[in-house]
C-alpha positions, 0 to 999 in steps of 0.5 A: 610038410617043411622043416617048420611045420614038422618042428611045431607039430613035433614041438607040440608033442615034446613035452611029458605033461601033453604026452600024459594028456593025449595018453588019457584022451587016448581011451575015451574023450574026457571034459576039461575039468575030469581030465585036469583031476586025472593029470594033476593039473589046473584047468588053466594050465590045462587048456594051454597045453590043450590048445597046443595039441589042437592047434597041431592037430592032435586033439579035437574039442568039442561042447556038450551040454550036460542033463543039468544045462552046463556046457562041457568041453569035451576034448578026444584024441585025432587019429595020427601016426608019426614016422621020422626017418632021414628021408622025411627030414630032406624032404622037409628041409628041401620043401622049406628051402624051396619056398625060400630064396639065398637072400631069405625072401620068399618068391 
């Protein structure tokens, strides 16, 4: 993983609305509208930082239909571990700077 993959999918989890979200989703997977009443957030709000983490990789969703034909989008968490050590940190910096030549062009 580079330097900018690290910073987006660490930038997605950098925020204490997305970490109450993933705490909630932690337990069990939860509907839009059910996880929105337990965090204290509208729907819209919701799905954005919902999109973050799914774009990072860090939830999953999902519809299902409910016994009276609604669709529902149910979102869970996806099995991750995050370990950040100075290794990591040369290790993306120099994969990044690999792909990137002095003059800022990729080769």
């Amino acid at each position: 993983m580079d330097a900018t993959a690290l910073s987006g999918r660490l930038g997605a989890i950098a925020s204490p609305q997305r970490m109450r979200i993933l705490a909630m989703l932690t337990g069990e997977p939860l509907h839009v509208s059910e996880l929105a009443r337990r965090v204290g957030m509208s729907r819209a709000l919701l799905y954005m930082h919902l999109t973050k983490l799914e774009e990072a990789g860090f939830v999953a969703g999902h519809l299902e239909l409910s016994d009276d034909g609604k669709a529902l989008k149910f979102f869970e968490v996806v099995p991750f571990s995050i370990t950040i050590d100075a290794q990591m940190l040369v290790a993306a910096v120099a994969a990044e700077t690999a792909v990137t030549s002095p003059s800022g062009k990729e080769d």
